[in-house]
C-alpha positions in Angstrom: 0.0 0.0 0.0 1.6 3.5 -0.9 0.0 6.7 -0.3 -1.1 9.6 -2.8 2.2 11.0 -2.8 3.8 8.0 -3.3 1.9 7.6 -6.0 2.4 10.4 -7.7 6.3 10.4 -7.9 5.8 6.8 -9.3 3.3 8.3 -12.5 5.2 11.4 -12.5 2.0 12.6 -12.1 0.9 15.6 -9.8 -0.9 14.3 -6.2 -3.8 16.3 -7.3 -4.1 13.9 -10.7 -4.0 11.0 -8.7 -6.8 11.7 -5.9 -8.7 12.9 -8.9 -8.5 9.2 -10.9 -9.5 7.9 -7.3 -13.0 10.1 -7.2 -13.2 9.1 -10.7 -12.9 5.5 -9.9 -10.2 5.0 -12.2 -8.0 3.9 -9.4 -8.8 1.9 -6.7 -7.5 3.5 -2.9 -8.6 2.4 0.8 -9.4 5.7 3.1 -7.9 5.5 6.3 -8.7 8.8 7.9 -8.3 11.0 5.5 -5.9 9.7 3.7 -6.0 7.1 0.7 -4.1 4.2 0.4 -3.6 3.0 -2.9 -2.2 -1.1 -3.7 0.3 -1.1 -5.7 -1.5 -3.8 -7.9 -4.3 -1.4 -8.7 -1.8 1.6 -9.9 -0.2 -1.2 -12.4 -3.5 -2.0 -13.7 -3.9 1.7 -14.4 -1.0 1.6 -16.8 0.9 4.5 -15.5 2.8 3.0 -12.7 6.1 3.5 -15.1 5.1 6.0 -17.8 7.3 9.3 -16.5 6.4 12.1 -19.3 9.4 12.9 -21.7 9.8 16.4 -22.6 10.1 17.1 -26.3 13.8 18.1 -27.3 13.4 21.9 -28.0 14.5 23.0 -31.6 15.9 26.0 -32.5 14.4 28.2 -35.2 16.6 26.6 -37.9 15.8 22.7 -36.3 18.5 22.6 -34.3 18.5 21.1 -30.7 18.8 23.4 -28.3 22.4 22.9 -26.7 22.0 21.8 -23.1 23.0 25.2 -21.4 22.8 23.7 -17.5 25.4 20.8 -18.3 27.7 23.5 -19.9 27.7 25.9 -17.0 28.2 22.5 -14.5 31.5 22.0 -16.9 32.8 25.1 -16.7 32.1 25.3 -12.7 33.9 22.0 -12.7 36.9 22.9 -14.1 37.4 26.3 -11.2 
């Protein structure tokens, strides 16, 4: 049993997404208090236990990809 939170980190999903498929019924949760409990199980048979978002590679206007800018400035602090 994990909690919302939990939950969320494991969809990549915001808390508020999950309790939200839990009022829909789209996933199944125990209340304890106030707080849902969700079984693991139940988030796999949702089908986003391991489906983390990918951001699109940003293109410059000519079609470029962008150059990563924060692993440049971590090389050049690296090398001070």
């Amino acid at each position: 049993m994990i909690t919302v939170p939990e939950a969320a980190k494991r969809t990549g999903k915001n808390p508020e997404t999950v309790r939200r498929w839990i009022r829909e019924g789209k996933l199944r949760s125990r209340k304890v208090g106030t707080q849902h409990f969700i079984d693991e199980a139940a988030l796999a048979d949702l089908g986003q236990a391991t489906v983390i978002p990918r951001r699109r590679a940003e293109r410059t206007t000519t079609g470029e990809t962008m150059p990563n800018f924060v692993a440049a400035l971590r090389r050049s602090r690296q090398t001070r």
